[in-house]
N, C-alpha and C positions, 0 to 999 in steps of 0.2 A: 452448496454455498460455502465459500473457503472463511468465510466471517464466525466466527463463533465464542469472540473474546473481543469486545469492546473496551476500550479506556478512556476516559474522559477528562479531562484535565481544567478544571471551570472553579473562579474562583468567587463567583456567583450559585450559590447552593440552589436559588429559585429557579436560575435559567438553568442549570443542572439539573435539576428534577424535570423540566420541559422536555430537556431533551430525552432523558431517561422516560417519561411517558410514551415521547412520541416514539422511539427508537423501539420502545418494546409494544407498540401497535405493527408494527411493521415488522420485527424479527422477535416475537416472543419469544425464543431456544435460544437465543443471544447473552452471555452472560455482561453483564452490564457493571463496571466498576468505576465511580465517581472519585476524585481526588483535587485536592482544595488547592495543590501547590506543585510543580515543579519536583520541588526535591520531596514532597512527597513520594512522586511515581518515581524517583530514582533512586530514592530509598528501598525502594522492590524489585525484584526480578519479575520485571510487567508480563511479559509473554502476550503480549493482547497480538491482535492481529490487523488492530485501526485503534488508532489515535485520533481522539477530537480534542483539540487543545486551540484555547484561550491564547489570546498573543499577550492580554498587559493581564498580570497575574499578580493580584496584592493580598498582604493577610488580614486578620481580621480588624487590624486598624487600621486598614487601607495602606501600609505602606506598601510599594513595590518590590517586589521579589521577580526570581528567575525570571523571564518572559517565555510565552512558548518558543519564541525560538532561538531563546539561548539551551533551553530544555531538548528542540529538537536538536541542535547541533553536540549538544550533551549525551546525547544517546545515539545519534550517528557516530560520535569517538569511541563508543565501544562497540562500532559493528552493527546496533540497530540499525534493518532498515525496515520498520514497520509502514505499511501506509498509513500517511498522515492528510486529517482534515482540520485547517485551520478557519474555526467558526468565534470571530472577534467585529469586534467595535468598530475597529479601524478601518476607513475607507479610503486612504492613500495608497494610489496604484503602485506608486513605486515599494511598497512595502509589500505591497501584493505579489510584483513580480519579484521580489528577493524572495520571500519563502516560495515561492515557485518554485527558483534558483536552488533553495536549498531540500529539496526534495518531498515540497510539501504536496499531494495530492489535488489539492485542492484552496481555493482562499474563498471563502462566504462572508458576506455582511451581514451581522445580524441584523432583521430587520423582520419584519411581520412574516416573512415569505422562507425564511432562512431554514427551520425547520424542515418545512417542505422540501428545498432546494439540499437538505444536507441529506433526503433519504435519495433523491435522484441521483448524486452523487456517489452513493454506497452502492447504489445499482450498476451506473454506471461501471463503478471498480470491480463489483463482480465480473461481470460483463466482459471488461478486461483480461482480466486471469480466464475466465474462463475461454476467452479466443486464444491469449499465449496459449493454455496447454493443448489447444486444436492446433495450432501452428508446432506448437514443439514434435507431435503426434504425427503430424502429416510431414514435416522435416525428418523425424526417424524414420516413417514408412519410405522417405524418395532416399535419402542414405542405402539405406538394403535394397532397394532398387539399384542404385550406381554403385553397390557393392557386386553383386547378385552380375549384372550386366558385365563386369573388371573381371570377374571369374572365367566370366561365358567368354569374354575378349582375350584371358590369358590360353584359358585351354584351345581355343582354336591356334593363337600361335604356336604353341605346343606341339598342337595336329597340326599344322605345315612343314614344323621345323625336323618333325616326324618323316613327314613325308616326303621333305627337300632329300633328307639323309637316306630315306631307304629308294630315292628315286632316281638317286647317282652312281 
């Protein structure tokens, strides 16, 4: 499992604990780190390896701060490309398919099912990595194949070019 560093970005502590229940039903050896804000996680060298972040992110008097995905485009300008799962309120598609756009993994609605739907998703993304590295694996092995075969191709012209010369 290439997962072993969670990060959560939820500015709801109770649905944060939900998820941190459920997520540690299903990956207990998952280190699990909750964060109430934006610049909280950018305040830190995250290292996680999945991002579940919150799209409208307020502090504790409700006012609005960063959004997740000013936070996600915040941390792709330094190179982060972590997977990301954006698990929010909002159910306008068009906002859907902008963090799509913007390199989100995923867009969930929370909603009774959400939970559920964010571990298929985690599955899912394993799933993924793990067929890239079968694909990257089996593209090395046919490379030294079409290497291995360029060898075999050059030494025979070799041996003709051998053979044309000692044949005249």
């Amino acid at each position: 499992m290439f997962i072993q560093n969670i990060h959560i970005v939820e500015d709801d502590s109770f649905f944060a604990e939900l998820i941190i229940l459920k997520l540690k039903q299903h990956y207990p050896d998952v280190k699990l780190q909750h964060f109430l804000s934006g610049e909280d996680l950018l305040a830190q060298d995250h290292g996680a390896d999945l991002l579940i972040l919150d799209y409208d992110l307020n502090d504790a008097t409700g006012e609005a701060k960063m959004t997740g995905l000013e936070l996600r485009k915040a941390l792709q300008a330094r190179g982060d490309q972590t997977a990301t799962i954006f698990l929010t309120g909002m159910q306008d598609i068009s906002d859907a398919v902008f963090m799509m756009e913007n390199h989100a993994s995923d867009f969930i609605v929370k909603n009774r099912s959400s939970l559920d739907n964010l571990i298929t998703t985690i599955k899912d993304l394993e799933d993924i990595v793990e067929l890239d590295k079968e694909k990257r694996t089996i593209t090395s092995t046919s490379n030294d194949h079409k290497t291995g075969w360029k060898l075999v191709a050059a030494a025979l012209i070799v041996l003709l070019v051998i053979f044309a010369i000692f044949s005249s």
